[in-house]
N, C-alpha and C positions, 0 to 999 in steps of 0.2 A: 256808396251809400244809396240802397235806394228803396229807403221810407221815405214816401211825400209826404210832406204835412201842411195844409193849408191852411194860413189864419185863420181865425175862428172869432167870430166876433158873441161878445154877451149880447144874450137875448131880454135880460131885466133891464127896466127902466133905470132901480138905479142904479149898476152897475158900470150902465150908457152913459150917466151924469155927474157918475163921480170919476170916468176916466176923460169925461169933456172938461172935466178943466185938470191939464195932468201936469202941470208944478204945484205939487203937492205943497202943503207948507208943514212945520214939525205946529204940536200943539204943548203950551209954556203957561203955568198962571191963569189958563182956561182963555185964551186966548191964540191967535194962528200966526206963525212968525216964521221968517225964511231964518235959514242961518248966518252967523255974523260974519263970517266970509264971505257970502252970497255963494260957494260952489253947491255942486247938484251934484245927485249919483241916479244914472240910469234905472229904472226898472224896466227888466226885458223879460217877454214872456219866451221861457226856456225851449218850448217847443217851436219857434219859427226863428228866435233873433231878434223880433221887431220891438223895438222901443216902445213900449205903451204909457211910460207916465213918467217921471223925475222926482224924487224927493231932498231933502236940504242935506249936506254933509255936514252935520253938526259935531262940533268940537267942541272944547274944554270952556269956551264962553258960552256958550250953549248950555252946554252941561252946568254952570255955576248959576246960571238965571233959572234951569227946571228946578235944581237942587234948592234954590233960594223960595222958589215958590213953594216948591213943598215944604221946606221947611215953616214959611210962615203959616203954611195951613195946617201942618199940626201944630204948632206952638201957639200958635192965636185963632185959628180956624175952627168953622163949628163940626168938623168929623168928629175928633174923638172923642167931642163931650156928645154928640148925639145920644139918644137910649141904642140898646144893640138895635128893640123893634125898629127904631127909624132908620138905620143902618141897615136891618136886612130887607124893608119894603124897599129902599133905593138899588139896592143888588139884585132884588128880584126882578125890578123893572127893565135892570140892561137886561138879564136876561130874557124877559119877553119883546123887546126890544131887536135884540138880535136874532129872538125866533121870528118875527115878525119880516125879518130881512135876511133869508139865513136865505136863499136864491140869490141874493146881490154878495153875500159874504162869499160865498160857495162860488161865484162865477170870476171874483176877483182873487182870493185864495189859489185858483188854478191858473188864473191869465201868469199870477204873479212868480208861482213857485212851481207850476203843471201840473199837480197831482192829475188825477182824474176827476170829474166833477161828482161821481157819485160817494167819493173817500169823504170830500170836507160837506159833500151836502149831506148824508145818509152816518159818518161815523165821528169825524172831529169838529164840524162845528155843533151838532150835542151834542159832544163831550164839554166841549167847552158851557154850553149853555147848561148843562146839567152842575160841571165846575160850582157858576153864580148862584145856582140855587139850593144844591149844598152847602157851601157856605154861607147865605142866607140864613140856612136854618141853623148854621154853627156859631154867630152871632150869638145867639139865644141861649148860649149850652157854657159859654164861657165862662167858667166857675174859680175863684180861689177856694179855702178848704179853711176850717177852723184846725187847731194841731194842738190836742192836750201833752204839755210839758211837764217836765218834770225839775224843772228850776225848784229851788227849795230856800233860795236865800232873798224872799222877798220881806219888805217890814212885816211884824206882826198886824196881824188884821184884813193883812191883802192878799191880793189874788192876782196870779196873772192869766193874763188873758192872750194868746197867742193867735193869727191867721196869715193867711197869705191873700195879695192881689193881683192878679192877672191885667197887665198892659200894655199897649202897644210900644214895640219895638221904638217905631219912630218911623224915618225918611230911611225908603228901602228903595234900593237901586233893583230892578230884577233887567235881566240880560238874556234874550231868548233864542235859540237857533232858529236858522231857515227851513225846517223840516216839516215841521210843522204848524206853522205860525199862529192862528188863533186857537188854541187849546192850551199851546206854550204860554202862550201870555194870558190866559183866563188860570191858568193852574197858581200862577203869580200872582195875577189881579186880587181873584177872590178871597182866595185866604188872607192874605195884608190886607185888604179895604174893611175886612169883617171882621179883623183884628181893633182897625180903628188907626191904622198906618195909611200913611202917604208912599207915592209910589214914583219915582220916575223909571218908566218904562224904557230901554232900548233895542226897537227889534232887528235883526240883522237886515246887512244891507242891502242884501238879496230879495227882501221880502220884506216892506215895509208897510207897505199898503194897506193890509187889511188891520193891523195896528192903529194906521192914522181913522180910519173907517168906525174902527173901536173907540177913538176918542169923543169920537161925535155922539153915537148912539149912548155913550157915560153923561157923554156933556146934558141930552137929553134928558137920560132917565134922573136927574137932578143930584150930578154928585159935583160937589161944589167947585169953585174955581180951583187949582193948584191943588185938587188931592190924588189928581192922575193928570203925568204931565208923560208927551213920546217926544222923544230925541232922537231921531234919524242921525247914522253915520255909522263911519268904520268902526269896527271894533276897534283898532291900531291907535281909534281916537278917541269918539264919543265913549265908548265901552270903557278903554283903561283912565278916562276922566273921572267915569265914571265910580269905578271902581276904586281908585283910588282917594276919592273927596270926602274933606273931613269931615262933612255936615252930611252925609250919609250914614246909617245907623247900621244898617243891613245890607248884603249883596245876594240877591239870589237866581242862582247862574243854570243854566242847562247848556250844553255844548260838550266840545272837544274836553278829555284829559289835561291837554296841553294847555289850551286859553285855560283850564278849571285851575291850573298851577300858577298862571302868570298873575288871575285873579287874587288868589291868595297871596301873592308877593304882594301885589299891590292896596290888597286890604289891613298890611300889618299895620300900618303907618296910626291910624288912629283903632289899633284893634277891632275894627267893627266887626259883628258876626256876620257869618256866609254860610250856606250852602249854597251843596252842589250835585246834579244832576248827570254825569259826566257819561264817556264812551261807556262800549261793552260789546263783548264778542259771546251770546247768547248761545247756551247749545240747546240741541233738540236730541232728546234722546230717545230710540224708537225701540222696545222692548219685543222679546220673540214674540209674544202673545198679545203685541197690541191689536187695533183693529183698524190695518193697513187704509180702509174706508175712509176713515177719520183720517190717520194720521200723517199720507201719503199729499191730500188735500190741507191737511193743516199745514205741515213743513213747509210746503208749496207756498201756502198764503204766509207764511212768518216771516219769509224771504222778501217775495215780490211784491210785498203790501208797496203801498207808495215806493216802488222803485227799490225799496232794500233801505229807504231815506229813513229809518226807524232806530229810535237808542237801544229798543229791546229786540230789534230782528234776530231772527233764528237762522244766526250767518255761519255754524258750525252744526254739522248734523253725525247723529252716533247713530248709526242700526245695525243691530244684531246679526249676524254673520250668518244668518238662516233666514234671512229677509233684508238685506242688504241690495242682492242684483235689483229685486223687485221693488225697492222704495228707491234706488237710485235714475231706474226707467222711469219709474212714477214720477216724481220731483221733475225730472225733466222733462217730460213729456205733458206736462199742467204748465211748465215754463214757455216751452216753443207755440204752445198754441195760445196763449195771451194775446192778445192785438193790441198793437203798440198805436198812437196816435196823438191827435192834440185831446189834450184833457177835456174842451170843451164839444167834445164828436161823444153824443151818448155812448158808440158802442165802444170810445175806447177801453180799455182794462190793466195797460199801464202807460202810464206816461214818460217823458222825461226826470232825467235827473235835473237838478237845480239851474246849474251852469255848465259851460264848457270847461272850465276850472276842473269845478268835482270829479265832470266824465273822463276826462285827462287821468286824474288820479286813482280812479278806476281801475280803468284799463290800464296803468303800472302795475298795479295788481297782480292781473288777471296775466298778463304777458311777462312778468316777475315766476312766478306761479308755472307758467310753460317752460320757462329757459329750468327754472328748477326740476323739471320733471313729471311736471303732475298734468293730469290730462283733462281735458277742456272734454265733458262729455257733451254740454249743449253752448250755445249763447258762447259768448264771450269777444262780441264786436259789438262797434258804435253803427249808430246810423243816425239818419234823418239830418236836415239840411246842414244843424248845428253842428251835430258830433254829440249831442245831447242824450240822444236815447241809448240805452244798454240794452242789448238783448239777453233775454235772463240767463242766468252763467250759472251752470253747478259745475264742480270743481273735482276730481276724484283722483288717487292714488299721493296723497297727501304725507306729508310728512307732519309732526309736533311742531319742528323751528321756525316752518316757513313763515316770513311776513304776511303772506295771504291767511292764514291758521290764529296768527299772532295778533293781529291788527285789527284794529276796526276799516273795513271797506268803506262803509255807510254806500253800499249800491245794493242790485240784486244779484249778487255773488256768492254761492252756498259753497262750501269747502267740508266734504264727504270723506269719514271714517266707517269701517266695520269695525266692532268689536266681537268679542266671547263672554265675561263675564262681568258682572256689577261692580265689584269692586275697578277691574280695568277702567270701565265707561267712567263710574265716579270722577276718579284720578285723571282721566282723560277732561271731563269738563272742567273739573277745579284747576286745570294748569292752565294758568290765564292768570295775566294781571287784574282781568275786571272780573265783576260778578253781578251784574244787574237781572239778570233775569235768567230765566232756563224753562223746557217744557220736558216732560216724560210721557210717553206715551205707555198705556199697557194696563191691561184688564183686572191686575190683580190689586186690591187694594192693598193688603200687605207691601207689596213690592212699591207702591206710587208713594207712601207714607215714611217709609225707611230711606228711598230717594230723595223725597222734599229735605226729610230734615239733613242729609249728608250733603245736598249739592249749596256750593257757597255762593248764597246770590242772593238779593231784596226782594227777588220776585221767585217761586215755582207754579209755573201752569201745570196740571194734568190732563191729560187728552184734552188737551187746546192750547192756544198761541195768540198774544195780541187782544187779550183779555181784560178791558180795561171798564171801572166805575168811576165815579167822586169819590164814596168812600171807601174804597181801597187804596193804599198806601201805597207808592212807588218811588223807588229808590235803588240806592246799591251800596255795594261791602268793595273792598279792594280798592283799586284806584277807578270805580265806577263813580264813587263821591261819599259823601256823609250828607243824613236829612235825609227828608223823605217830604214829596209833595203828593196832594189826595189824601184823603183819609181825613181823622181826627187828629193826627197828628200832625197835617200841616201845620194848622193853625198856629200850633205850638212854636213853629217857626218866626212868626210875626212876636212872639209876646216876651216880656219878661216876668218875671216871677219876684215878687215884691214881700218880703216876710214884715210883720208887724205882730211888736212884741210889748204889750200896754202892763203894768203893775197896776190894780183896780182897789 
C-alpha cells in the first residue's frame, strides 16, 4: 500500500469544539444522556484509523425512553397542534442554521464517513438544507378535500356532507445509512416534522456525529423537547428495538435489502407502516449517438461520486458496440486519474470507503469477479494505511450471473457490457432484482422517451447521473423498496388520511 494519508485536522472553530469534547452523548426528551449500559462505539476517521470521538451504544432501554419522549410530545406536546405557519418558520430556521455552519457540518461529515470535503460542503449538506425548506413550504400545502357522495339513504330533509383529514402518522422511527449521513437524516427529518410527527432518529454506527450536531442546531432553531430525539447504536440493537416497538407508529428506513427485510419482520408485530429505501444495481446505458462528451464523464462520475457509497450509483454500464472500446478507455481513464486522499486535503477527489469492514467486501467482489473470468481493466486494489481506499475499478468481459453483475458492491466498482440493440439493453437492465434508478445516454428524443418509460426503476436520468432536488421524488420498484422520499409525495409518508362523513 502505498497511499500516504496524513491526519488532517478541521480548520472551523466549530468543528475544533465539538470534537474537543469527544464522548459524545445520545440526545432523549431534549436533553443529553449516555447510554444505560454506559458502553461507547468508536468513531474513526476512515482515512487514517485514528479515533476522533465515541458516541453511546444505545439499546432497547435507550430506545424505550427516546420512544417515550416522543410519544409524550405528540400526544400531549405542542407540535402537532402548532399552525403549519409556526411549523414551517421553525424548519426554516434549522435550515438557516445549518447553512450558517454548513463548514463545521462539512468538515465533520468527512472526519467521520471521508467523503471528500467538497461532496458534503458543495452537494449533500444543501441537499439536505434545501430538504428543510421544501418542506417548510409543504407544511402550508397540506390539504384534506371535500368528496360529493352519492349516499341516498339519508333522513328526508338532510344532507350529507362528506371530507377527509390529513394527520400526522405519529412517533416515526427513521433509520439512516452511513453513506450519506446528513441529507439521509434531513430527507426523514423534514417531511415527518412538517407533517406534525415525532421522530426518533437512528444514525448508523459508523457515522453518528453529524446527526448528534443536528440535534443541537433543532434544539436551537426551537423545536420543542422530545420532538426529535438520536439514538446512537447498533443496528443488531438500537435499530431492531427500534423497529420493533409498539409505541412507534412509522419506520422509515434507507439501507441494505437485507436490514430492509429484517425491518419488515420486525415491524409486523403491532403492524406499523414502513418504508423503504433499499439496494440497487443502477444501469447506464450509453446509446450510439449519445454525446460521448457528456456521457463518458457522466458514467465516470455515477460510479466514483463518493467512492461508489451511492444507493443510485451507475455500477452497471451498457454501450453500444460502436462506442463500447471508447467509453470503456474513457470510464477508466477519468478513474485512474482521480487523486485519492484524506477528504480534508482540498485537492482530494476521492476519498475512502467507510470502514475496513466495507473495503474487505469490496474487494470480494472485485477478486470474485477475477477467479470468474472477467478482466480488471483499471483499479481494483486497496490502499492507504487502512485498507480503506479503493482504487477506481471498472470491470469488463462480464457475464449476466456473476455476483459482481448481481449485487450491490456499494464501492467504486463499474461492471461493463456491450450491446447491439434496444430491446437487448432494455432486457439486459430490467434483469436485476432492484430497480432504483437508471441513466440513458443519447441525442435522440424519440429514443430517451421509449427508454424511460420500458426501463423498471423509480428514477430515469437522461444525459445525466446523480441528479437530485427536494421536489423530485426518489424511490424504487423490485426489491429496491416501496415509498418514495423528496417530492410531494413524501409527505404523504408521515400522514393518515382521516374520511368524515356528517348527515346535516
Amino acid at each position: 500500500m502505498s497511499l500516504d494519508i496524513q491526519a488532517v485536522e478541521p480548520s472551523t472553530e466549530g468543528a475544533r469544539q465539538f470534537l474537543a469534547r469527544p464522548d459524545r452523548q445520545m440526545f432523549i426528551g431534549g436533553q443529553w444522556s449516555d447510554a444505560a449500559s454506559g458502553e461507547r462505539i468508536d468513531a474513526i476517521d476512515p482515512a487514517t484509523g485514528r479515533r476522533i470521538a465515541t458516541v453511546p451504544a444505545g439499546a432497547g432501554p435507550d430506545v424505550d425512553r427516546a420512544v417515550a419522549a416522543a410519544r409524550e410530545a405528540f400526544d400531549s406536546g405542542p407540535w402537532p397542534k402548532m399552525t403549519p405557519m409556526e411549523r414551517a418558520a421553525i424548519l426554516w430556521r434549522v435550515a438557516d442554521l445549518m447553512e450558517a455552519n454548513i463548514d463545521e457540518l462539512a468538515e465533520l461529515e468527512t472526519l467521520d464517513q471521508g467523503k471528500p470535503l467538497g461532496v458534503g460542503r458543495w452537494a449533500e449538506i444543501p441537499g439536505a438544507i434545501g430538504q428543510f425548506r421544501y418542506f417548510s413550504g409543504q407544511t402550508l400545502r397540506t390539504e384534506g378535500s371535500t368528496i360529493p357522495t352519492s349516499i341516498n339513504y339519508q333522513p328526508p330533509g338532510k344532507e350529507v356532507f362528506a371530507y377527509t383529514l390529513k394527520q400526522p402518522v405519529g412517533v416515526v422511527a427513521a433509520i439512516v445509512p452511513w453513506n450519506s449521513p446528513i441529507i439521509m437524516a434531513a430527507m426523514k427529518l423534514a417531511p415527518a416534522l412538517a407533517a406534525g410527527c415525532t421522530v426518533v432518529l437512528k444514525p448508523a454506527e459508523d457515522t453518528s456525529l453529524t446527526a448528534l450536531r443536528m440535534a443541537e442546531l433543532m434544539q436551537e432553531a426551537g423545536i420543542p423537547d422530545g420532538v426529535v430525539n438520536v439514538v446512537t447504536g447498533y443496528g443488531a440493537a438500537a435499530g431492531a428495538a427500534l423497529a420493533a416497538h409498539p409505541q412507534v407508529n412509522k419506520v422509515a428506513f434507507t439501507g441494505s435489502t437485507t436490514t430492509g427485510r429484517a425491518i419488515l419482520d420486525a415491524a409486523k408485530g403491532n403492524l406499523k407502516r414502513v418504508h423503504l429505501e433499499l439496494g440497487g444495481k443502477s444501469p447506464v446505458i450509453i446509446m450510439p449517438d449519445a454525446d460521448l462528451g457528456m456521457a463518458v464523464p457522466g458514467a465516470a462520475n455515477g460510479i466514483f461520486f463518493n467512492a461508489g457509497q451511492v444507493c443510485v450509483a451507475g455500477s452497471r454500464l451498457y454501450a453500444h458496440r460502436s462506442v463500447y472500446d471508447q467509453v470503456l478507455e474513457g470510464v477508466a481513464e477519468a478513474g485512474n486519474n482521480l487523486k485519492l486522499g484524506h477528504g480534508l486535503d482540498p485537492s482530494t477527489q476521492l476519498g475512502p470507503v467507510v470502514s475496513v469492514r466495507q473495503a474487505e467486501r469490496i474487494m470480494d467482489y472485485v477478486e470474485g469477479s477475477r477467479r470468474d473470468g472477467a478482466s480488471i481493466v483499471s483499479g481494483g486494489s486497496q490502499d492507504g494505511p487502512t485498507g480503506c481506499f479503493i482504487r477506481p475499478t471498472v470491470v469488463a468481459d462480464v457475464r449476466a450471473d456473476m455476483s459482481i453483475v448481481r449485487e450491490e458492491v456499494f464501492g467504486p466498482v463499474l461492471v461493463c457490457t456491450r450491446f447491439d440493440e434496444i430491446d437487448e439493453v432494455i432486457a439486459q437492465a430490467n434483469d436485476s432484482d432492484y430497480g432504483l434508478a437508471a441513466s440513458v445516454w443519447t441525442e435522440h428524443l424519440g429514443t430517451a422517451h421509449r427508454m424511460a418509460e420500458r426501463i423498471h426503476s423509480g428514477t430515469v436520468w437522461v444525459n445525466c447521473h446523480l441528479m437530485f432536488d427536494p421536489s423530485l421524488p426518489i424511490g424504487g420498484v423490485k426489491q429496491s423498496g416501496w415509498g418514495r422520499d423528496s417530492g410531494q409525495q413524501a409527505i404523504e409518508n408521515y400522514l393518515e388520511t382521516k374520511s368524515v362523513c356528517m348527515v346535516m
